[in-house]
C-alpha positions in Angstrom: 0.0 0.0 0.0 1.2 3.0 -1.1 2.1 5.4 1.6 -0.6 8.6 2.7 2.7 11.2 1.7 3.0 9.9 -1.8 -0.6 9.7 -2.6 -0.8 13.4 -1.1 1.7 14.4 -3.6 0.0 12.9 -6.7 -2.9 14.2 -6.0 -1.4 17.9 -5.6 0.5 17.3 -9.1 -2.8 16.2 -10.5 -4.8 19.5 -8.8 -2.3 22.0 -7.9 -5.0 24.5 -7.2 -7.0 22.7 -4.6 -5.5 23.0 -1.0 -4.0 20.6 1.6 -6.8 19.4 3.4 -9.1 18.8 0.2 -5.8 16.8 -1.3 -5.3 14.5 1.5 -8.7 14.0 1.2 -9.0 12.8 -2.2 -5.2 10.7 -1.2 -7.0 8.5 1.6 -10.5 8.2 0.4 -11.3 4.3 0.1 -7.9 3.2 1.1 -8.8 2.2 4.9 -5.8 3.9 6.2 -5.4 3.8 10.4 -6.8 7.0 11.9 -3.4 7.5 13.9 -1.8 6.9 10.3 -4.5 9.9 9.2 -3.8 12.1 11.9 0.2 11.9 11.5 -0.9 12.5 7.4 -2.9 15.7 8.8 -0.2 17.0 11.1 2.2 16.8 8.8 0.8 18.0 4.9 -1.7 20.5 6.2 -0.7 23.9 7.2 -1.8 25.1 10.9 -3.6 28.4 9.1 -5.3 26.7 7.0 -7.9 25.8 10.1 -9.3 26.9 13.3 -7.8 24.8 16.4 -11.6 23.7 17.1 -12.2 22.5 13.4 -9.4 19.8 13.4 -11.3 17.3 15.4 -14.1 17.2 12.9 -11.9 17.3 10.2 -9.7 14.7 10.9 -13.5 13.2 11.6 -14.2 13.4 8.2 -10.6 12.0 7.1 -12.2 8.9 8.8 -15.1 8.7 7.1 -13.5 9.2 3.7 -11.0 6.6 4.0 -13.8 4.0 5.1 -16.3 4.4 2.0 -15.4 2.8 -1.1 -14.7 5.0 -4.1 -17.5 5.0 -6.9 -16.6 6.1 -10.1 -19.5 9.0 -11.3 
């Protein structure tokens, strides 16, 4: 399995545009990554100002439920 950093990174060659949190999620969704192995990922490729302190826990929230549902192509 391909590691959370280096899906990150394709995904901000593929949308350079989009920011940090909106890449990692696209990276994790459907791969059933840990959440301490989400939360390290979150830590470390999103920028502190790009969120209030109060907001990470439902972010990292939703980081959870991305990685758990499969991924349907639309």
């Amino acid at each position: 399995m391909r590691s959370i950093q280096a899906r990150f990174k394709t995904q901000e060659r593929k949308t350079p545009n989009a920011g940090a949190y909106i890449n990692l999620q696209r990276a994790i969704r459907g791969q059933r990554f840990l959440h301490s192995a989400i939360v390290k990922a979150f830590k470390d490729l999103v920028p502190k100002d790009d969120y209030l302190g109060s907001e990470k826990a439902g972010l990292i929230e939703w980081l959870d439920i991305r990685t758990n549902k499969p991924v349907t192509k639309t």
